[in-house]
N, C-alpha and C positions, 0 to 999 in steps of 0.2 A: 464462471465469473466474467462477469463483463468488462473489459481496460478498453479505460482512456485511449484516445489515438497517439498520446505520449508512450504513456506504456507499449503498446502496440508495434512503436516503431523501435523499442527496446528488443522486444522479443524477434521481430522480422532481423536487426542489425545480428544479432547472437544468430540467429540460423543461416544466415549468410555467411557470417563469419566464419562458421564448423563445417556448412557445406567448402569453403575454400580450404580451410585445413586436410578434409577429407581427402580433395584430389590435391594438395601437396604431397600429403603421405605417399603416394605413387610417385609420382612425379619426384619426388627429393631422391629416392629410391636411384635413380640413375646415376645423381650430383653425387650418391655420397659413396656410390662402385666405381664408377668409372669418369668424374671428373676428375679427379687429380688434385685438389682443394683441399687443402686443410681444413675443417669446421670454422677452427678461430678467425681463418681470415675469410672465410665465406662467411662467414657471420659480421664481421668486419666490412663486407662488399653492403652487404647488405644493410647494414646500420647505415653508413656512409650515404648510400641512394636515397632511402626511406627517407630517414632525417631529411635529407634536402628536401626532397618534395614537400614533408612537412614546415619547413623553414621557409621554402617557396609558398605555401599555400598561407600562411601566416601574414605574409605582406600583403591579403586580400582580406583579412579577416578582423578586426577588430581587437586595438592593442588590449593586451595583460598585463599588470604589474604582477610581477612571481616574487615575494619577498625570501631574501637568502634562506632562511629555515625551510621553506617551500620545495625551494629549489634541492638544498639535500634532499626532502622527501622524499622530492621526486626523481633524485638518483637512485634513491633506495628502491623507488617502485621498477626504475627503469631495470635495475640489475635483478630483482625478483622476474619481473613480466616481460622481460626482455633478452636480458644477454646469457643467463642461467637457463629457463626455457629452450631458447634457440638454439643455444651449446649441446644439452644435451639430447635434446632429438633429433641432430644430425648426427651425434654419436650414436644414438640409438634406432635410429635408420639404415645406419650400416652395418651394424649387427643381427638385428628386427628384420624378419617378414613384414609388409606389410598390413597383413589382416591382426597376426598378433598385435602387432604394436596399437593398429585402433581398438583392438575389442581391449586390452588393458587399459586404455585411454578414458574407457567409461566407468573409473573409480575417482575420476578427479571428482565429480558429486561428492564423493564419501571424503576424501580428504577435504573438500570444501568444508562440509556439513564440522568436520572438528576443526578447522581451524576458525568457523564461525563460533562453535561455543566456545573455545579458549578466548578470543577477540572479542567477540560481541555478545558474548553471555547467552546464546543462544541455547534453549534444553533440550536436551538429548533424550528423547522418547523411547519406549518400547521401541515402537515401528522402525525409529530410527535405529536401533541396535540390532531389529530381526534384519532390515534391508542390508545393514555392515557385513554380516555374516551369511547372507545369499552371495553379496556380491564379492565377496574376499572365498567363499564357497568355487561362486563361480574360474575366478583364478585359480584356486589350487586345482581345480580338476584340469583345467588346460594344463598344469604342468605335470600331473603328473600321468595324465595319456597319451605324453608325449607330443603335445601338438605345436610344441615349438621345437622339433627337430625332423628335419627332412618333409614335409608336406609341402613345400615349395619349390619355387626357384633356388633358393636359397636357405639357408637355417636360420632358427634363431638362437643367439649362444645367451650366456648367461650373464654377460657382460651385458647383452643388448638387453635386459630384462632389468638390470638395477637403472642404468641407465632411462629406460621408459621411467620405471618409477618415481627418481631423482626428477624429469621432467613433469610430471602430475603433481607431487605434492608441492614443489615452487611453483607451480601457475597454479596451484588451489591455494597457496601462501598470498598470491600475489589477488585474487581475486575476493579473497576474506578479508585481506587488509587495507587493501588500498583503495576501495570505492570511494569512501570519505575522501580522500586525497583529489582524485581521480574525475570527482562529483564539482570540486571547487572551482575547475578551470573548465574552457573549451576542451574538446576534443585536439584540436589542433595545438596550442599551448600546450597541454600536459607533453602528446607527443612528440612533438619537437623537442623540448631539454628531456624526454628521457630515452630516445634517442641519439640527442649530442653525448650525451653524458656515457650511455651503451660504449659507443663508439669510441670516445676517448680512452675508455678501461678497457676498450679490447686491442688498442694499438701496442702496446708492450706487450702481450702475447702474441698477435698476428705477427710480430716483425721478422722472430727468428724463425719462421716459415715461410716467408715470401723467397730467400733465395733455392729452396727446394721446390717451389711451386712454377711447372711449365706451363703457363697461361696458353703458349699458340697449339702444345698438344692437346685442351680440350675438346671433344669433337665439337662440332658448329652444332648436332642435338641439345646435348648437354647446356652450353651458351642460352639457347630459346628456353629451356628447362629452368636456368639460372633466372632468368628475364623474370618470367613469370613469377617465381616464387619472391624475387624483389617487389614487384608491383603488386600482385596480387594478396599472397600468401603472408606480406609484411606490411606492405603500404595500407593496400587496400582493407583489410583481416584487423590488422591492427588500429584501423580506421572506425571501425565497426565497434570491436569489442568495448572498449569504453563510453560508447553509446548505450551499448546493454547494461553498463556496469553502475551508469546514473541515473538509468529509470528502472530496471529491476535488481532483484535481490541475488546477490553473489551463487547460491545454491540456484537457481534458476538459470544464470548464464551459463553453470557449469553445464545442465541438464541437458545442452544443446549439444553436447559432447556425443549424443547419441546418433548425432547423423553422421557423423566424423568418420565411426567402422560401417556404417552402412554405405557413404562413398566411395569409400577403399576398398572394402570387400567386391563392389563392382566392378573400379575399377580394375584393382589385381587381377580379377577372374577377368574379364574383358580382354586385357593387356599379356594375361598367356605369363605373370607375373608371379601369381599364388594362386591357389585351390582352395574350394571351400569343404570341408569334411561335416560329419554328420554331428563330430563330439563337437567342432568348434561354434556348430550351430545353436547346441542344448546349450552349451556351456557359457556363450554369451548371451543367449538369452534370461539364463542363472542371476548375470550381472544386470542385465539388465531391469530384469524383476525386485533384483535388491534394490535398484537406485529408484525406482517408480514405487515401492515401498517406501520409501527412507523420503522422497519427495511429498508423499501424500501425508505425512506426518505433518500435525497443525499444529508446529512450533511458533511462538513469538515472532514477527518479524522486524528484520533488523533494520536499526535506525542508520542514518548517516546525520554521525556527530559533528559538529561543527564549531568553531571558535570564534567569536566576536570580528576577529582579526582577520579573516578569510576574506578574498574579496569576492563582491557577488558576483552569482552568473547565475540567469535566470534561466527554467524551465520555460518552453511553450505552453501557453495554455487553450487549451482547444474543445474543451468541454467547461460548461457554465460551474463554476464554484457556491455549492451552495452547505450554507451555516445555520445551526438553530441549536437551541440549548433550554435546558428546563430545570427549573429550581427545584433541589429536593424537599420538596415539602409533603412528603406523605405518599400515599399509594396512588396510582394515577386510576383514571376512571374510565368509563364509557365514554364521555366526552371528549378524553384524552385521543383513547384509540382511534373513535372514526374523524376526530377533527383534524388531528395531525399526525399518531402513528402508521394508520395504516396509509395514508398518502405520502409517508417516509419512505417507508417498504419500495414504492414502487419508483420514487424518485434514486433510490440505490442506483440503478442500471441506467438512468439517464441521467446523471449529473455527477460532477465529484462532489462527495459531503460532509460534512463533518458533521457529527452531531454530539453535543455534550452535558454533563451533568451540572450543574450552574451552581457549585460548592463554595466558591466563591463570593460569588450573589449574595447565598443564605445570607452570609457572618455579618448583615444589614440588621438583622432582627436576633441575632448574638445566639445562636442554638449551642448546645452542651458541647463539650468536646468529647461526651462518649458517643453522640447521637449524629454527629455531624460526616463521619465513613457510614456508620451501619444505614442512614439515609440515602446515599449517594448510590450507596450500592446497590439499596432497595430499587432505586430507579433504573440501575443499569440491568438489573435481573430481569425487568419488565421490558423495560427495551429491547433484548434478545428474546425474551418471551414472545412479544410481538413480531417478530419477524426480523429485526434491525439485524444486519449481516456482519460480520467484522473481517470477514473475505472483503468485500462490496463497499464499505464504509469504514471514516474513522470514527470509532466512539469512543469516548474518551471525558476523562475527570477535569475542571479547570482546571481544579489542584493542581494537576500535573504538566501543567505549562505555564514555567515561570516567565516564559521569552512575555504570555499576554500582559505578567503585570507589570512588565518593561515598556510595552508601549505603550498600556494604561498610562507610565507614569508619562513618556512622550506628549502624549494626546494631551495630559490637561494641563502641561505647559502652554497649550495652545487655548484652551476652552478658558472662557469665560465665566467672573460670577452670574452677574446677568442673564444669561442665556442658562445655564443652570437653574439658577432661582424660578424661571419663568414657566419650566417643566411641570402637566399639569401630573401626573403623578407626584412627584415630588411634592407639591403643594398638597395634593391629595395626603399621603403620607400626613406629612405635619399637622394638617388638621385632623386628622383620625389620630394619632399618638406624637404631643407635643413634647413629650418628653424623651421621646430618643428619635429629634433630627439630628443625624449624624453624618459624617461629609463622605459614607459610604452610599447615603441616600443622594446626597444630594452630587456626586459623581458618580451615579451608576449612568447617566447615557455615554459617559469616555469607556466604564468599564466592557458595557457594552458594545460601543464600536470598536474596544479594542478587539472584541472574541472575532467580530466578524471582520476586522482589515487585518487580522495578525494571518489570516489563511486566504485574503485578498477577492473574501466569497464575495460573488455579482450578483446573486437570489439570495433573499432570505424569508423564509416563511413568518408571517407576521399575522398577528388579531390587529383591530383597531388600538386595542390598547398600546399596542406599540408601535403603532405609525410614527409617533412623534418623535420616539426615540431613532430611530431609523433615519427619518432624514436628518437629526442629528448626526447621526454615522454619518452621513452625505457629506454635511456642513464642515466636520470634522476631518473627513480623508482631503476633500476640495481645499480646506485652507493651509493642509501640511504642503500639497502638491504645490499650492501656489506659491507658499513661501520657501522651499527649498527648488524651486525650480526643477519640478522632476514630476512626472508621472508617476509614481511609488504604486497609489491607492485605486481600483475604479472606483466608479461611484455605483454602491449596490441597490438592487434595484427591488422592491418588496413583490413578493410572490403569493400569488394567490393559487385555489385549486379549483377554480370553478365551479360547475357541476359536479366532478370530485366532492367536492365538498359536505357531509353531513352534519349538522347540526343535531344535538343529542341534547334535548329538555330536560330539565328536573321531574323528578315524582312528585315534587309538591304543584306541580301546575303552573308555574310559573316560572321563566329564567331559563338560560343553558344549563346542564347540569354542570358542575364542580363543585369544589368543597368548600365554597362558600357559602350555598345553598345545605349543608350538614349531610350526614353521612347518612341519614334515614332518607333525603332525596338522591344520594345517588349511587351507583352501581358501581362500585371498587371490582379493578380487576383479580382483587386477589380474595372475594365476597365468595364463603361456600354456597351451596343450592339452599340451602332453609333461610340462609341469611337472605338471598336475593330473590325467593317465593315471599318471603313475611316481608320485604320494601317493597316488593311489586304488588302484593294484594293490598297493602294498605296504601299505593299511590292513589291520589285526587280524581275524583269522575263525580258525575250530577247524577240528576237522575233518569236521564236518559233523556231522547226525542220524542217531541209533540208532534214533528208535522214530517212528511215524506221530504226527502232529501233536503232536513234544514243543515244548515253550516255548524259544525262541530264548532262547541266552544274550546276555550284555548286547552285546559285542563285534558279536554276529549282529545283534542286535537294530537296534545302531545302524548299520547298513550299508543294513538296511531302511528304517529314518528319513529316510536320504538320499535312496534311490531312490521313497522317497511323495514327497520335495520338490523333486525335478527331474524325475522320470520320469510318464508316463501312466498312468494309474490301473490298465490292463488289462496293463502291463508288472510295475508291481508284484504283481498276482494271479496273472500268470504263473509268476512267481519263490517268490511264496508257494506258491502249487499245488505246485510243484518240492522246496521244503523240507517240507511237511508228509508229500509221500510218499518221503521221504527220498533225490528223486532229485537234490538239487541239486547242480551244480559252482559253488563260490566263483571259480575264475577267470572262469565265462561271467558269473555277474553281476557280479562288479565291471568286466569291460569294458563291460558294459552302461551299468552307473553311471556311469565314466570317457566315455563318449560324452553319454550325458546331461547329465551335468554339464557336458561342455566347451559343448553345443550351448546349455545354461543361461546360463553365464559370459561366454563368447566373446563378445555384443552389448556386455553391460555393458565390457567390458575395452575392445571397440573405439571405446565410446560416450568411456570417460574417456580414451585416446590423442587423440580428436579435440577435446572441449574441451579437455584438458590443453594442443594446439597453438597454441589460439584467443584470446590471451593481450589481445585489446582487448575482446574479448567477455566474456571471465573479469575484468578491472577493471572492466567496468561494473556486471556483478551483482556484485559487492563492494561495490563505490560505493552500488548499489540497494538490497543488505540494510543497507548501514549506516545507510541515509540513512530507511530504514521504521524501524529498529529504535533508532533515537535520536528517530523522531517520538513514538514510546510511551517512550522514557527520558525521557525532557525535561520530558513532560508529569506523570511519576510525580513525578521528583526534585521538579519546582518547587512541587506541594504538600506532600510531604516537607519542604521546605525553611521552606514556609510556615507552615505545621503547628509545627513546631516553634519557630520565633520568627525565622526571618533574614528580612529585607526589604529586603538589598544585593544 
């Protein structure tokens, strides 16, 4: 999968992060034998510092309003991801070897993985239930070959093992639930109040410890040790993590947890600290195996839910945003695939995209309401047929993004009759059926601009037919920006394919093919081999050439068009060679075409038979495009919403 440079630096932030955790694990290892510190108020030292810095860096950064409910939140996150965490892994560092305590550390995945389905509805897979029990496998064999007693410096007692525990499931607590929260603010904001907040609740416990705690008997090692794990191991670490936590998905951050014992295993071995044995190698690797099981399981991915009331904080955008969407009106064709899916396909991996099912749209021309999912869906079945990714891309129902028909309704507070009225589809429409101009016809270019500003796309692939709507969109984003005084919307910009581009004729000889030209001219992707032998041998041809290399009439022409877009380049030359010396027979190439073509079709047809059957797998990438494509709605509307004056 290819990510964005947003994402990107999600992933780089989390590795960073767990490589510092890593060499804390050693390093805390000294603070928590031989400094002389209580936990509470070492944890106390270090809220104290952290926080400032955070407090300090805030006066450079760009004010927040934290509204009071907020603010609890983010007590609550602070004491999950914060003061709970830190307590108990200095408890569990002075009990814990080293290597023990990382290689148990690579079950926070698993407890992530349930505290996302109980949260965020996330489903729990086969895969995910074999990886639980490799990697819960994996721990019970460390314990019971003994590999938390005497194989170190030190032992590990059974204290220091609930302790690990109690610290994984509150930072997999903290990392399932609080992204949302987490997602709302800066980096800096969030962690400053939940560090003030840490630090307040841990002062009535640090107190009746300070008069047994000899500050001048720490050694000056231990001091540098202290430093570090301030700045780096809290400040810095915890700097990081909330960066992963609002561009990727909570199971992902955890996943990072892997370099954590691979750190510390070094280090310890390095530092003459702890030893590495042969069980503790199978046996994390056990764990390991389960969590890269349990990862590779293609659950739903999880939204971050949002409330009107949240104030904005925008993502970087650093790859072109591109939007398209297509009404389900029946089976898509040949025309379809090489005009725009298959230059979809390849826009995945260079651009962010959305692409959607235009359900919405329909309800202009009032289709059943039995017929208006089994449509939708029809089209989504082909879209994945085609290649469209939902790793790689959002695809997704409009249906299922109420935020677009919130700004729809925005937008045409703003539009005009006028400039409506003057839309030449529109007029087109009413003259073709005068009896159902309805003010869905005649506000589809709001509807429209709202699919493509509600995901703030800067490309959109367009025919002629839609130029006019589009710089609509233009006209539309341009006069909200002006009259709210805000840069909200770009101005998107119509995309074309170039040379990419193929154009696909009718069999009847005339026209691009679609299904306005009927279904006897054109090739449906979903057309078996007799269906598309008997349109292709009864497509339009003459009666051939008079004269050595005269110009193919259009009919001939377009016969040829087909057999460059399914045929080998040497079969088309073939055929050409044949009409230029005027020897060709139309029925040997169109059987030819007819073979090609089926040997073209046939995968895709059987591709969409088989998800078409796959009906838990097809609800989750539904769930999956929704749940992408409302985390980009949510985050538009709520500064739309802001922008404009609501703050309920």
């Amino acid at each position: 999968m290819t990510l964005n440079k947003d994402i990107s630096i999600g992933h780089l932030a989390c590795a960073a992060a767990y490589i510092i955790f890593g060499i804390n694990v050693v390093v805390c290892r000294d603070i928590a034998t031989d400094g002389g510190i209580s936990p509470i108020v070492l944890f106390s030292m270090r809220a104290l510092v952290a926080g400032g810095l955070f407090w300090l860096l805030s006066l450079f950064t760009p004010k927040e309003t934290v509204p009071w409910k907020d603010l609890l939140r983010l007590s609550g996150a602070g004491i999950l991801g914060l003061l709970l965490p830190q307590l108990t892994f200095l408890y569990a560092i002075a009990h814990t070897t080293p290597v023990d305590l990382s290689v148990m550390s690579t079950t926070t995945p698993i407890f992530t993985m349930f505290v996302a389905a109980i949260f965020l509805k996330e489903p729990i897979t086969w895969k995910k239930a074999l990886g639980v029990a490799l990697s819960f496998g994996g721990i019970l064999w460390l314990i019971l070959q003994s590999t938390f007693g005497g194989n170190g410096a030190s032992e590990t007692e059974p204290i220091g093992i609930a302790f690990c525990f109690a610290n994984y499931i509150v930072f997999a607590l903290y990392l399932g639930t609080c992204r949302n929260l987490i997602s709302r603010y800066s980096v800096v904001t969030s962690m400053k109040w939940m560090f003030l907040v840490s630090f307040i609740i841990s002062i009535p416990f640090a107190l009746p410890h300070l008069p047994a705690t000899d500050f001048m008997s720490v050694p000056s090692y231990v001091w540098w040790e202290i430093a570090f794990m301030i700045f780096f191991s809290t400040f810095i670490a915890y700097y990081l993590i909330p960066i992963g936590q609002q561009r990727i998905r909570p199971t992902l951050v955890s996943m990072y947890g892997y370099l954590q014992p691979i750190i510390a295993i070094a280090m310890a071995i390095w530092t003459g600290m702890d030893r590495l044995t042969a069980t503790k190698v199978l046996a994390a690797a056990l764990v390991f195996t389960g969590v890269w099981v349990v990862n590779r399981s293609r659950a739903a991915a999880i939204p971050i839910k949002k409330q009107h009331n949240q104030p904005f904080k925008p993502l970087p955008m650093s790859k072109d945003i591109v939007c398209s969407g297509i009404r389900p009106t029946g089976n898509l064709h040949l025309g379809n695939y090489f005009g725009a899916l298959r230059n979809f396909v390849r826009m995945q991996d260079e651009f962010d995209c959305f692409f959607f099912i235009a359900d919405y749209h329909s309800l202009t021309t009032h289709p059943t309401p039995g017929s208006i999912y089994e449509d939708a869906r029809r089209i989504l079945i082909q879209y994945l047929a085609a290649g469209l990714d939902p790793e790689r891309a959002s695809i997704y129902f409009q249906s299922d993004l109420p935020e677009t028909i919130e700004l729809y309704l925005f937008l045409n507070m703003n539009a005009y009759l006028g400039e409506l009225e003057r839309v030449t589809s529109f007029k087109d429409k009413v003259r073709q059926n005068p009896n159902n101009v309805n003010a869905g016809l005649l506000t589809y270019p709001t509807l429209m601009a709202a699919d493509i500003l509600i995901h703030k796309a800067t490309k959109v692939p367009v025919g002629k037919d839609q130029e006019q709507h589009l710089e609509m969109t233009r006209t539309f984003a341009q006069r909200f920006n002006n009259m709210y005084h805000a840069e909200v919307f770009p101005l998107p910009q119509a995309m074309g394919f170039g040379g990419q581009l193929v154009k696909i004729p009718a069999l009847n000889g005339s026209g691009k093919m679609g299904k306005s030209e009927g279904e006897a001219s054109t090739i449906f992707l979903t057309d078996e081999p007799a269906v598309i032998r008997k349109k292709i041998m009864k497509a339009k041809s003459d009666s051939g050439p008079t004269e050595m290399n005269q110009k193919k009439p259009e009919e001939i022409e377009n016969l040829f068009s087909l057999l460059k877009a399914v045929s080998k380049p040497d079969t088309v030359e073939y055929f050409d060679d044949l009409y230029n010396r005027c020897q060709i027979r139309y029925g040997d190439l169109k059987k030819q075409l007819a073979e090609d073509m089926v040997a073209f079709v046939e995968p895709l047809r059987q591709r969409i038979l088989e998800i078409g059957a796959d009906d838990d797998t097809l609800r989750r990438i539904i769930d999956r495009g929704k749940d992408k494509a409302r985390e980009s709605a949510v985050r538009t509307l709520n500064e739309v919403r802001h922008v404009i004056g609501y703050r309920n």
